[in-house]
C-alpha positions in Angstrom: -14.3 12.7 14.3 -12.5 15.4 15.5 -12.9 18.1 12.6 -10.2 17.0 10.2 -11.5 15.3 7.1 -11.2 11.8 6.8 -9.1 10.1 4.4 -11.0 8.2 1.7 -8.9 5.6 0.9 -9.1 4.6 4.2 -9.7 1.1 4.5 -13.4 1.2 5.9 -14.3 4.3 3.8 -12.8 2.2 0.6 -15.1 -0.7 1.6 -18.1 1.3 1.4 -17.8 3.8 -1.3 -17.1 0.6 -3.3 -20.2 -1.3 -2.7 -21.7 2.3 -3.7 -19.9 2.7 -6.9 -20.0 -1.4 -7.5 -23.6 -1.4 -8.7 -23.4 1.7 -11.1 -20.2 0.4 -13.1 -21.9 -2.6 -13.6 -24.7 -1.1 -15.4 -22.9 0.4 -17.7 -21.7 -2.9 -19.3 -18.0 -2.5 -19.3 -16.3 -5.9 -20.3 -13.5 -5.1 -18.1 -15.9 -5.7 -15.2 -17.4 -8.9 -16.4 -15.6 -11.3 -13.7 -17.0 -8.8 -11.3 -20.6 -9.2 -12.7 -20.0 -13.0 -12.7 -19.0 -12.9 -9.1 -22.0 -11.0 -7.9 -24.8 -12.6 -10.4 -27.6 -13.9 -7.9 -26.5 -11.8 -5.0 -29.8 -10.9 -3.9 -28.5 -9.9 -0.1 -25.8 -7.7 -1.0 -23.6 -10.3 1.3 -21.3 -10.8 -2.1 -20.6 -7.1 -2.8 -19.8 -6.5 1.0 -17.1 -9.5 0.6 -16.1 -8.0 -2.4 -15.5 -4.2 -1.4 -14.2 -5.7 1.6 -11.7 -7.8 -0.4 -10.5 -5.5 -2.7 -10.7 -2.7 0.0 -7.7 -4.7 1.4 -5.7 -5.1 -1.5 -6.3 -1.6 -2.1 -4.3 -0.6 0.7 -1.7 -2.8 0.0 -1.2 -1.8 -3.3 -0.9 1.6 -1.8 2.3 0.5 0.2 3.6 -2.1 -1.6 3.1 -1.1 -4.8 2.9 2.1 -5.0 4.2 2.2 -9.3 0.8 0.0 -9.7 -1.3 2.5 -8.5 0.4 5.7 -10.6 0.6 3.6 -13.5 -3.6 3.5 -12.7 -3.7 6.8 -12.2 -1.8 8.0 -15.6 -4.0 4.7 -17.5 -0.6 3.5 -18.3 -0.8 0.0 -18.6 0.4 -2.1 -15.7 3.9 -3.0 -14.2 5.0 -6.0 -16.2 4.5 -8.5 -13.4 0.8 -7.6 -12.6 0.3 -7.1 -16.4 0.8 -11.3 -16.6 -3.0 -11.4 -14.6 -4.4 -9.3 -17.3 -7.9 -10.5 -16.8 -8.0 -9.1 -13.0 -5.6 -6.5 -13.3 -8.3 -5.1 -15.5 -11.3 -5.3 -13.9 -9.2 -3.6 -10.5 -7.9 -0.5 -12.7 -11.6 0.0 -13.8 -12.5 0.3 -9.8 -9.6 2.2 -8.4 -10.3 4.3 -10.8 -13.9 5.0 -10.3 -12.4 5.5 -6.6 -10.1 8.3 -7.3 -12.2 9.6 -9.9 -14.8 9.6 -6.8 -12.9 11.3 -4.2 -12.1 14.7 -3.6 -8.4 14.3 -2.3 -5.2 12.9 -3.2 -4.4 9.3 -2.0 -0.7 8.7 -0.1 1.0 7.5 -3.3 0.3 11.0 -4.8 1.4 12.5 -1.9 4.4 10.9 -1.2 5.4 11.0 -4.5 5.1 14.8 -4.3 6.8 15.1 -1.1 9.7 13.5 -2.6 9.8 15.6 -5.7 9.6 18.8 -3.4 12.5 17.3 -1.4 14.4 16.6 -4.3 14.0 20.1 -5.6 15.0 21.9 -2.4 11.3 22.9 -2.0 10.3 21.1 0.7 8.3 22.8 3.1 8.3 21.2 7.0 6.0 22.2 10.1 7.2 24.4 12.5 6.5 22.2 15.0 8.7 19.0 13.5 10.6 17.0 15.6 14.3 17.6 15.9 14.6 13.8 16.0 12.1 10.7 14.7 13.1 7.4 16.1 11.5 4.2 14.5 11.9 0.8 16.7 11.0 -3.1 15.7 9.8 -2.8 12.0 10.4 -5.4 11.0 10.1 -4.3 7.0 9.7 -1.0 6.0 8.0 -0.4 2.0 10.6 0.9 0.2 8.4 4.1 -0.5 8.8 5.0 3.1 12.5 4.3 3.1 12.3 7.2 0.2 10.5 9.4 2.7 12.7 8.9 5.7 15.9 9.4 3.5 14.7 12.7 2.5 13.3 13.7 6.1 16.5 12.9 7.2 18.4 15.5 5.3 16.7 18.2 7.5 16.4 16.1 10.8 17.8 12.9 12.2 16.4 9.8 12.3 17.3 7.1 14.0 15.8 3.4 13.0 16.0 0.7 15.6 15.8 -2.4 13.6 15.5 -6.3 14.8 18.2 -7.3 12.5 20.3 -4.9 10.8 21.8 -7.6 7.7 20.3 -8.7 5.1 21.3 -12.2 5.7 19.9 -14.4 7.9 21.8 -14.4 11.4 21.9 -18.3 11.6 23.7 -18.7 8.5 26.7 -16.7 9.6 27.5 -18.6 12.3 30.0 -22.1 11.5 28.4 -25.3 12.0 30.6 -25.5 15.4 29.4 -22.4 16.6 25.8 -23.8 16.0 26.3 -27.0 17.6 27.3 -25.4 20.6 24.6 -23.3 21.2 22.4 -26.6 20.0 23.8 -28.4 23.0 23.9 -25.2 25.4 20.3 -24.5 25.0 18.7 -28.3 23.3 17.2 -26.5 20.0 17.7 -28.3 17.3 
C-alpha cells in the first residue's frame, strides 16, 4: 500500500466486503435475495458465501467493463437493459447486492467515472494532468470494451493515440482470401 486509497470495487476488496454485507441483507428478509438464502442455507463453514462473493465479485467486474449501462441502470434503480431484464429472477437478487456495494463505499466506481470524464470532454471541460503523455500507444488488444474506445476517442482530441491492433478488419482474414489463394498456402505450408 503505498498511501493512495484503494479502490473498492477492486476485485479482492469486492469479494470481501460482500461476504460482510451477505449476511446482513439476508436478515432482513428481502424476497429479492431468496435464491441467495437458498444457495447459502446449511453453510455452516462460510465455504458457500466465500464462493459466492467470489463469484459474483467476478461478474462484478465484468459488468463494469462490459456492461457498463447495467450497472447505471443499477445505480439510478432503473430497471435493467432489456436483455438482462429476460433473467429477472437473478438480475434481481444482483441489483439488491451491487447496490448494498455502492451504497457501502465511499467512492465512485469506474463506470461513474468514465461516464463523467466523457461528459466533461464532451463539454470542453475536461481537465488533463500536467504531466500527460504527448502520445499513448496501445499494442495487441485483442478487444477493447467499447467504453474505453469512448475514452480513447476523447483523449485523443487533446493527444495522439496510436492503437497497434492484431487485426485491423472486422472480418475474418481467412475469408478474404479465394479458395486458390487458400489452397496454395494449404500446400505451401500442409495446414488444412
Amino acid at each position: 500500500h503505498n498511501g493512495q486509497e484503494r479502490d473498492p470495487y477492486e476485485g479482492a476488496l469486492v469479494r470481501w466486503r460482500l461476504q460482510r454485507l451477505v449476511p446482513a441483507l439476508l436478515a432482513t428478509g428481502n424476497d429479492e435475495l431468496a435464491p441467495v438464502a437458498r444457495y447459502l442455507a446449511g453453510d455452516a463453514d462460510g465455504r458457500r458465501l466465500a464462493q459466492l462473493a467470489a463469484r459474483v465479485a467476478g461478474l462484478f467486474d465484468s459488468y463494469l467493463v462490459y456492461r457498463p449501462d447495467l450497472t447505471a441502470a443499477w445505480d439510478a434503480d432503473r430497471p435493467a437493459p432489456a436483455d438482462i431484464a429476460a433473467h429477472a429472477a437473478n438480475e434481481r437478487w444482483q441489483r439488491r447486492l451491487w447496490q448494498a456495494l455502492t451504497a457501502d463505499a465511499d467512492a465512485r466506481h469506474r463506470v461513474t467515472l468514465m461516464q463523467d470524464f466523457c461528459a466533461d470532454a464532451d463539454r470542453g471541460r475536461l481537465v488533463l494532468p500536467d504531466d500527460l503523455p504527448a502520445r499513448v500507444s496501445v499494442f495487441g488488444l485483442p478487444a477493447l470494451p467499447p467504453t474505453y474506445v469512448d475514452i480513447l476517442v476523447r483523449l485523443a482530441q487533446h493527444i495522439d493515440i496510436d492503437l497497434y491492433v492484431l487485426s485491423p478488419s472486422r472480418h475474418f482474414w481467412g475469408e478474404l482470401l479465394s479458395p486458390a489463394a487458400m489452397g496454395r498456402i494449404e500446400a505451401a505450408t500442409g495446414y488444412a
